[in-house]
C-alpha positions as CSV (number, residue, x, y, z in Angstrom):
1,X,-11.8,20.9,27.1
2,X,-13.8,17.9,27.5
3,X,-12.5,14.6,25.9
4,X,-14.4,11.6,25.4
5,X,-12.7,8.3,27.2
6,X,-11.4,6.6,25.1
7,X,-13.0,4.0,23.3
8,X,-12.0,0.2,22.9
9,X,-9.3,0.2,19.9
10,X,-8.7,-2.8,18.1
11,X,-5.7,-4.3,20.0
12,X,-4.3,-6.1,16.8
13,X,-4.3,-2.9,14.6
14,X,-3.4,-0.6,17.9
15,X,0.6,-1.2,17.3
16,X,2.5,1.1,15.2
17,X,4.3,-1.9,13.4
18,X,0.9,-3.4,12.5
19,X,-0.5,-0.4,11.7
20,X,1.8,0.3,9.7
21,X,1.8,-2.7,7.8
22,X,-2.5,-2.1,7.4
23,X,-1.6,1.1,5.9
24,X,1.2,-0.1,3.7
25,X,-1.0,-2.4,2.0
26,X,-3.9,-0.2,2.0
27,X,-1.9,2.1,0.2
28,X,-0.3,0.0,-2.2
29,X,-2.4,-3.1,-2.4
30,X,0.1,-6.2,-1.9
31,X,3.4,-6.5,-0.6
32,X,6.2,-9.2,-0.6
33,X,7.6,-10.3,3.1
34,X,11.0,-8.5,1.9
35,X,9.3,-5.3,0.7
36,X,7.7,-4.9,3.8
37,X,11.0,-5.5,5.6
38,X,12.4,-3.0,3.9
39,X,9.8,-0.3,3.7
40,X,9.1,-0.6,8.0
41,X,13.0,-1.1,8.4
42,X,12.5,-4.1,10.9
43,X,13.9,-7.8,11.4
44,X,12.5,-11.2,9.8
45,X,11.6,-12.3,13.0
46,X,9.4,-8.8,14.4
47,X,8.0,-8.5,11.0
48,X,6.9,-12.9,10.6
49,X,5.5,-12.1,14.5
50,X,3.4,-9.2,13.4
51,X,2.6,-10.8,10.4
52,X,1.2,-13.9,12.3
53,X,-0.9,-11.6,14.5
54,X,-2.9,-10.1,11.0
55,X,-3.1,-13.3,9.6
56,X,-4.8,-15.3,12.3
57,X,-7.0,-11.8,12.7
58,X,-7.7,-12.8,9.1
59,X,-6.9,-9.3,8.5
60,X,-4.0,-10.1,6.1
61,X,-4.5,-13.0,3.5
62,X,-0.9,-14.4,2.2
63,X,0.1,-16.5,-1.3
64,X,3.1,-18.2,-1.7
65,X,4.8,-18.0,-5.5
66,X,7.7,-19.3,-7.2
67,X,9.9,-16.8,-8.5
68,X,13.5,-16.6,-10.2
69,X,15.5,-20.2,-9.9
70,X,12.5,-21.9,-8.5
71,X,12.8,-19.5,-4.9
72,X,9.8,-18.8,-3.0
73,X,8.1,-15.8,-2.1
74,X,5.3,-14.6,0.1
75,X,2.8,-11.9,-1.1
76,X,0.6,-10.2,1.4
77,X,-2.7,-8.7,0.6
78,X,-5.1,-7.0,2.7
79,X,-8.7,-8.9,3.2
80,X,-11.7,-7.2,3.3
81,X,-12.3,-7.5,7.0
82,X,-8.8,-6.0,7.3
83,X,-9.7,-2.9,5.0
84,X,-13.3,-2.9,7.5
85,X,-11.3,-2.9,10.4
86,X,-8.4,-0.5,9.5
87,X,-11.5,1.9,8.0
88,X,-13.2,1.5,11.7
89,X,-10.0,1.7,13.2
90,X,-9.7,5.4,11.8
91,X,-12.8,7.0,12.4
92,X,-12.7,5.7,16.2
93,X,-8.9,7.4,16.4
94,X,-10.8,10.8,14.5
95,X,-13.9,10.9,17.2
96,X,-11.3,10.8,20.0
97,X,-8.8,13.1,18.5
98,X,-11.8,15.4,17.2
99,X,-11.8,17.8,20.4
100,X,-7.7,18.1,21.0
101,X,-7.7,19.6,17.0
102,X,-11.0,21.7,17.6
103,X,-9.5,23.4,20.6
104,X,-6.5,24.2,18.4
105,X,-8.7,26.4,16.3
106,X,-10.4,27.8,18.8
């Protein structure tokens, strides 16, 4: 079987946490700092780290909000250079894996 090398991955988006988080949002649109917490199961501290890593990608846009009793809240969205990179992202991890699921059939 005869696999391509493999091709330059975005390093932000090639980490399962962030990719997770890309396909969270993707899938659901926005996303409060907690729900994400919950929904990936990490800490405050891993999740604001990988956070900070989408955000200064400017894959990841954030709005702060006031919410019950005056308390804040982040909501994270996904940018459109995020969607463009996550889409990218994708198709790159489908040329690569393309062969390995081919030879499956064969």
């Amino acid at each position: 079987m005869d696999i391509p090398l493999l091709p330059d991955l975005d390093n932000v988006l090639h980490q399962p946490v962030r990719t997770r988080i890309i396909a969270y949002l993707t899938a659901r649109g926005t996303a409060t700092f907690k729900e994400l917490k919950e929904e990936l199961n990490i800490t405050d501290g891993n999740l604001d780290a990988h956070l900070k890593k989408l955000l200064a990608k400017s894959y990841l846009q954030s709005e702060k909000q006031t919410v019950k009793k005056g308390r804040p809240q982040t909501l994270y969205k996904l940018t459109s250079e995020g969607a463009e990179a996550f889409a990218e992202y994708i198709e790159t991890l489908k040329r690569v894996l393309s062969p390995i699921f081919k030879s499956d059939k064969d």
